[in-house]
C-alpha positions in Angstrom: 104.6 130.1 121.3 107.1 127.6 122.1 108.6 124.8 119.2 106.7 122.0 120.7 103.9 123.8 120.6 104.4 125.4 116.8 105.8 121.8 115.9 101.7 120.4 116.4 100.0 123.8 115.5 97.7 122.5 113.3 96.1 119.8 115.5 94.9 122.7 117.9 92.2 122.8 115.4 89.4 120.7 116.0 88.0 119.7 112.3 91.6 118.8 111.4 92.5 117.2 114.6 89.2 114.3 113.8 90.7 114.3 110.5 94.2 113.5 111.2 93.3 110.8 113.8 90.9 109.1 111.7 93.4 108.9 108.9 96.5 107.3 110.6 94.1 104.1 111.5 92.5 104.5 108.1 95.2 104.9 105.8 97.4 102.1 108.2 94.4 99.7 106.8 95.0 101.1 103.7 98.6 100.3 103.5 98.0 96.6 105.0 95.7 95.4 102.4 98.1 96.7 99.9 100.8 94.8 101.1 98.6 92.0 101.3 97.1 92.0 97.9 100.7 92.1 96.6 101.2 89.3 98.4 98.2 87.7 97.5 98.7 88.0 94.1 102.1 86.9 94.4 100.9 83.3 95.8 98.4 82.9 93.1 100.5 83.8 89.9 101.6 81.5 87.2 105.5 79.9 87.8 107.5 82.2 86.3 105.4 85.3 85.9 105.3 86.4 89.4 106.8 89.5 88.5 104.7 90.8 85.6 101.5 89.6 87.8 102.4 92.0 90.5 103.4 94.5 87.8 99.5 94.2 86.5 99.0 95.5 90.3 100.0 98.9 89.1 97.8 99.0 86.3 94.9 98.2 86.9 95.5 100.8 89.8 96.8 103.3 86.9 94.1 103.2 85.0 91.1 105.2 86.7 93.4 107.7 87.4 93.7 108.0 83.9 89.8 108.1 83.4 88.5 109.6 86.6 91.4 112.4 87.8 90.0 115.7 86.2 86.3 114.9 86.9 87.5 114.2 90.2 89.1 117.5 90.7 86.0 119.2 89.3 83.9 117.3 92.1 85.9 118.4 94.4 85.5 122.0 93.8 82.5 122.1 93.1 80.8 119.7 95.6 80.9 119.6 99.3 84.1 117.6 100.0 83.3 116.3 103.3 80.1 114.8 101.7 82.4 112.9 98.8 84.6 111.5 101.1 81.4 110.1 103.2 80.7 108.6 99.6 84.2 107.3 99.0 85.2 106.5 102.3 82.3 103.8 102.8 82.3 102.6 98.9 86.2 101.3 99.9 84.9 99.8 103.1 82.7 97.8 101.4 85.2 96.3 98.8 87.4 95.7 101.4 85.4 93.1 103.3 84.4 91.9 99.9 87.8 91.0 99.4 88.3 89.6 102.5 85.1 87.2 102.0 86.2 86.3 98.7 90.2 85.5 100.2 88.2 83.6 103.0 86.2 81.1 100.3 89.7 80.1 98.8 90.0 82.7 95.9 91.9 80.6 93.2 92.3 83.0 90.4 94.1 86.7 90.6 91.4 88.8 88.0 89.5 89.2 91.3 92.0 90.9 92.9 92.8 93.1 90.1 88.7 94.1 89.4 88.2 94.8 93.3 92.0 96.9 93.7 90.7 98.7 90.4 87.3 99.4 91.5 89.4 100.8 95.1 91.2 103.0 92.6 88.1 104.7 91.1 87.1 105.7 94.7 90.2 106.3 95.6 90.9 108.5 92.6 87.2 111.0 93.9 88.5 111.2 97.5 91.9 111.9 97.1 91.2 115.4 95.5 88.5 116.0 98.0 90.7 115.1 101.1 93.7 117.1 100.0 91.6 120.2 99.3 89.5 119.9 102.5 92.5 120.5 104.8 93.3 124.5 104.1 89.5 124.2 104.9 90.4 123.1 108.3 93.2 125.1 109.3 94.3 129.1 109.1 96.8 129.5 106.1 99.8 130.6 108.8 99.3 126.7 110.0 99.0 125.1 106.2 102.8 124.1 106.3 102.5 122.6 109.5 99.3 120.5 108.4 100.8 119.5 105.6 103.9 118.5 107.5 101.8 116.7 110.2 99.9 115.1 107.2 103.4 113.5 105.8 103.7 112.3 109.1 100.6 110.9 109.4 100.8 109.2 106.0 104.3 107.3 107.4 102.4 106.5 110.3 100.1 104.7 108.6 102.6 102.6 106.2 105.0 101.8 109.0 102.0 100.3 110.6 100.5 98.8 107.4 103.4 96.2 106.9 104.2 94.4 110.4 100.2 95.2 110.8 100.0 92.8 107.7 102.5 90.3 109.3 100.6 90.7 112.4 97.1 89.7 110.7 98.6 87.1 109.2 99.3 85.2 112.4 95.2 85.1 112.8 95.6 82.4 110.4 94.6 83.7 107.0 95.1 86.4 104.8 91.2 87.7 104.9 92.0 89.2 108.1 93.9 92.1 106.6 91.3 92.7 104.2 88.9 92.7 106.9 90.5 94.9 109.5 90.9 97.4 106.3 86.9 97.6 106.3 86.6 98.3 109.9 89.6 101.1 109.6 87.9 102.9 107.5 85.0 103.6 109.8 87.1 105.9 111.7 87.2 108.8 109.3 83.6 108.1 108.4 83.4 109.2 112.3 85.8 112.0 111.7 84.1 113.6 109.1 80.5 113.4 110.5 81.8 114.7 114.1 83.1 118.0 112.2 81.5 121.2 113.1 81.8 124.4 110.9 83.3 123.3 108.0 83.5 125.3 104.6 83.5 121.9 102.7 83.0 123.8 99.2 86.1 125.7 97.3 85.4 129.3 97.4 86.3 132.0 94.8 85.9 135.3 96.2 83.0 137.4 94.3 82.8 134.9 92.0 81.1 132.1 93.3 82.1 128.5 92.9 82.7 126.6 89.1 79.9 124.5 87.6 80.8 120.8 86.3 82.0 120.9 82.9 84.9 120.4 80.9 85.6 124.0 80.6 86.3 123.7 84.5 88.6 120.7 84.0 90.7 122.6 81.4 90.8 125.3 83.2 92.5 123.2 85.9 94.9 121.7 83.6 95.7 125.1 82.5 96.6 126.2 85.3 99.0 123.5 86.4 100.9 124.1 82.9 101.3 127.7 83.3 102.7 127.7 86.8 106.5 126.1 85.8 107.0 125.0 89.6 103.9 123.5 90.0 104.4 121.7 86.8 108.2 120.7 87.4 107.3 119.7 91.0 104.6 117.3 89.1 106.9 115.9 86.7 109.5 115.3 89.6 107.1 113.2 91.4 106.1 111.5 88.1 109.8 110.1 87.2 111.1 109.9 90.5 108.4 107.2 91.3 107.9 105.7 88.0 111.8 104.1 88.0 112.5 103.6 91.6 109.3 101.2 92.3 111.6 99.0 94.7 108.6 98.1 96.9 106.5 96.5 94.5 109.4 93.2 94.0 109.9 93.3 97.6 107.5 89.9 97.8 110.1 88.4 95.2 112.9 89.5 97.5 111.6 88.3 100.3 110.5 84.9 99.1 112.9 84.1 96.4 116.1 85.9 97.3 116.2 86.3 101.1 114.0 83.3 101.8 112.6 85.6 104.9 108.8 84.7 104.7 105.4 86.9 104.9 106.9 88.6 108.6 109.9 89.3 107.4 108.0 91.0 103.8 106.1 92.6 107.1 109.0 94.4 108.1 110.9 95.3 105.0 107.1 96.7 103.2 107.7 99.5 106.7 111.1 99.7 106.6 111.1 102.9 103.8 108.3 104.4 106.3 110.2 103.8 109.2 112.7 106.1 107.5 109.9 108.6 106.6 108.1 108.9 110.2 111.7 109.8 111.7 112.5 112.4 108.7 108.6 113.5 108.9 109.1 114.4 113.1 112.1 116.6 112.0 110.2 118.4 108.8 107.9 119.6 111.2 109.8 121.7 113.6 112.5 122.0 110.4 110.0 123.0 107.4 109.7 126.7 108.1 113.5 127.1 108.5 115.0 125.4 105.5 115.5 128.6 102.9 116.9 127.2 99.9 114.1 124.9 99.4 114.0 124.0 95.6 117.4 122.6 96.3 117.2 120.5 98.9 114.1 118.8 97.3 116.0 118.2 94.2 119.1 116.8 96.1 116.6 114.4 98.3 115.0 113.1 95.1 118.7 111.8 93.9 119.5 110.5 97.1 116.5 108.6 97.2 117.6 107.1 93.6 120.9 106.4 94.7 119.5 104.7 98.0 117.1 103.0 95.6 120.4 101.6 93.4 122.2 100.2 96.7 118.8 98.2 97.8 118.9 96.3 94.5 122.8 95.5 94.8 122.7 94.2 98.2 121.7 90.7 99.3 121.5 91.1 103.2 118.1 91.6 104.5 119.3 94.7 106.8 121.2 96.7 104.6 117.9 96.4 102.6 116.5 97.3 105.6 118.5 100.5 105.7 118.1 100.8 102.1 114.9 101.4 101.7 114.4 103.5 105.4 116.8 105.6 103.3 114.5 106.1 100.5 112.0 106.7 103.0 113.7 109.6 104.6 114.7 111.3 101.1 111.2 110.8 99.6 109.9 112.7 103.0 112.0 115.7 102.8 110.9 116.2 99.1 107.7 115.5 100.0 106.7 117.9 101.9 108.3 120.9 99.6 106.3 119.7 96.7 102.8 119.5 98.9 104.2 123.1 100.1 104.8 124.7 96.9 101.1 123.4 95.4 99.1 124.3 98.2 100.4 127.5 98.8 100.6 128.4 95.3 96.8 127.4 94.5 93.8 129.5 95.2 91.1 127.6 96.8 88.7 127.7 93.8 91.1 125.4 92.1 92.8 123.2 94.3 90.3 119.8 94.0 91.6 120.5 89.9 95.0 120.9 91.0 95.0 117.8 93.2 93.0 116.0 90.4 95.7 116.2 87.8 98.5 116.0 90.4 97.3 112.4 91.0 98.1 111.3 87.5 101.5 112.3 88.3 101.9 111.0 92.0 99.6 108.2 91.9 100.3 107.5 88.6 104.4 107.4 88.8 104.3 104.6 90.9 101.1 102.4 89.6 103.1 102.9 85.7 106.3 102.1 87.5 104.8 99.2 89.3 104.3 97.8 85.4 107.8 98.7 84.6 109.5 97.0 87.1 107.3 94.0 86.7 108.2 93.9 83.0 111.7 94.6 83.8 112.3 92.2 86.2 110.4 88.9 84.5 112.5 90.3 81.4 115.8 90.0 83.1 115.9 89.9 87.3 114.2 91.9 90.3 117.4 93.3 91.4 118.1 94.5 87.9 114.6 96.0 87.6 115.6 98.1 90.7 119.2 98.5 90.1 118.4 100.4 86.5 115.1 101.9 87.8 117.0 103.7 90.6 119.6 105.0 87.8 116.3 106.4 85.4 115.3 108.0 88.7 119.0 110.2 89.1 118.9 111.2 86.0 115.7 112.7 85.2 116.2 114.1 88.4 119.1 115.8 86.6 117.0 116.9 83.7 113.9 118.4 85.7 116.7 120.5 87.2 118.6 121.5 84.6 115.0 122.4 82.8 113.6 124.1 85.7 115.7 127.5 86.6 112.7 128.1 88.7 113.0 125.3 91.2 117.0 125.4 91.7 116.2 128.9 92.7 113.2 128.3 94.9 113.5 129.2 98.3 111.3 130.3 101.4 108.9 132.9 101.3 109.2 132.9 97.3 
């Protein structure tokens, strides 16, 4: 087999191929609406508590994660998860274009926002479990780092599209249009998944059957997680790292009160950290399988994307922010993919919807609870102070998580 052809292994499979193709338009409508309802939100707040409004972004985001994680996980093991992301997929469709209608009739007020982005959380919070645990349904384990790999790609994809695709939509006139295209993205993975053929869409435990719903099954999930320390410390790395360096959340305040660049230039500096990520992503694929001293490379990309963090909120020229953040993009990537590694190869099938379920808390929840912080931080004192100190927390418990966690400075391949 030759590297170009190992480097794309995963996509020779059909099920994961429709997958992977229906979410880089998806998730790029994903990523514009969110830069559009922080941008939204960002027109419509108070004077002077522009900051804390898009801070309230992150929670109400935060929140059903809290609520709706574990029973998520459950559903996803024990349900068909093809048939939840159907369910999910087209719930989010439809409160996109609700959105839209309500930016279209000259929304006034920002609690709309906030109930509909919540309400996108709660499905959100049932199909990411389901989604993540579908794929080693879809592929051969010898080709689960490479999926995984192609799926970090995928993801960067999608956000370097999301934010000129925002600036883009907003030269129809009106920011609706984001909101709308959004609900038509999604339709593509509804295709996807109803064009699969085959697919075990049920976690499997051999000669035992699958798990029922109950809370037993969610504790067991959580127990689980605790008792494996690099599963665990790859959580909590995700948690802190992402919780203090939350850089993109200010980035309307940069762009509108500091660099006086506009909504196109927000367009460009909302992509710039994915722009760094889709370049590191095409090098983690053919690079992945290669890399032996894993646990230490992860650790050393989640500093360097603190100390990347610390330089975007000290300079004031638009593209050394620019570089700044395509920085963090390429440091978060390498990471990344090691800690989406390590869990999925680490985690029978029977439990990974549980695993993914309390993951989320930690990697959706770092950055929705660090959203909050930096918005309380910055109306306190000043959005590059908020970033300058949250890239500092980030180094540091980077530090900790190490110095804690023998297991993960000693991590390599084939552990």
């Amino acid at each position: 087999m030759t590297s170009s052809t190992s480097a794309f292994a995963a996509l020779k499979h059909r099920n994961f191929r429709l997958l992977w193709v229906g979410q880089v338009i998806s998730l790029s409508g994903s990523m514009m609406q969110t830069a559009a309802i922080l941008w939204h939100v960002s027109l419509l707040a108070p004077p002077g508590r522009k900051g804390l409004a898009l801070g309230m972004v992150g929670l109400v985001r935060f929140l059903p994660i809290v609520l709706f994680s574990m029973v998520s996980g459950v559903v996803a093991d024990v349900y068909d998860r093809r048939r939840v992301m159907l369910i999910t997929q087209c719930t989010m469709a439809v409160l996109a274009s609700v959105l839209g209608v309500l930016a279209w009739t000259g929304l006034q007020s920002v609690w709309p926002i906030y109930l509909l982005a919540g309400l996108t959380a709660v499905a959100g919070s049932f199909d990411g479990p389901s989604r993540q645990a579908l794929v080693p349904n879809l592929v051969p384990r010898s080709d689960l780092a490479n999926a995984i790999s192609l799926n970090t790609i995928m993801f960067q994809m999608a956000t370097v599209v999301g934010g000129p695709a925002f600036a883009g939509a907003m030269l129809l006139g009106h920011i609706a249009w984001a909101y709308w295209l959004n609900a038509l993205s999604f339709l593509f993975v509804i295709a996807a998944l109803l064009m699969m053929r085959d697919v075990q869409g049920r976690g499997t435990r051999d000669g035992q059957g699958r798990p029922e719903m109950s809370v037993g099954a969610a504790m067991d999930g959580l127990r689980f997680v605790f008792s494996h320390p690099l599963i665990r410390s790859s959580m909590l790395l995700d948690f802190f790292a992402t919780f203090f360096a939350s850089a993109n959340t200010l980035l309307p305040i940069f762009a509108q009160d500091i660099l006086l660049v506009g909504a196109h230039g927000y367009g460009w500096l909302y992509a710039a950290q994915s722009a760094g990520a889709l370049v590191a992503s095409a090098f983690m694929v053919r690079l992945v399988d290669r890399i032996d001293r894993r646990g230490i490379v992860m650790l050393w990309s989640v500093a360097a994307f603190g100390m990347a963090t610390v330089a975007f909120g000290l300079t004031r020229s638009f593209w050394v922010m620019f570089a700044c953040l395509a920085l963090t993009g390429v440091t978060d990537t390498v990471s990344m993919v090691f800690r989406n590694v390590i869990r999925q190869m680490e985690t029978p099938d029977h439990m990974r919807g549980r695993m993914v379920g309390v993951n989320m808390v930690f990697f959706m929840g770092g950055p929705q609870l660090g959203e909050v912080e930096a918005g309380l931080v910055a109306n306190l004192f000043s959005a590059p102070f908020s970033v300058v100190t949250g890239g500092v927390g980030c180094v540091l418990a980077t530090a900790w998580i190490a110095a804690r966690t023998p297991a993960l400075r000693h991590y390599r391949r084939g552990t």
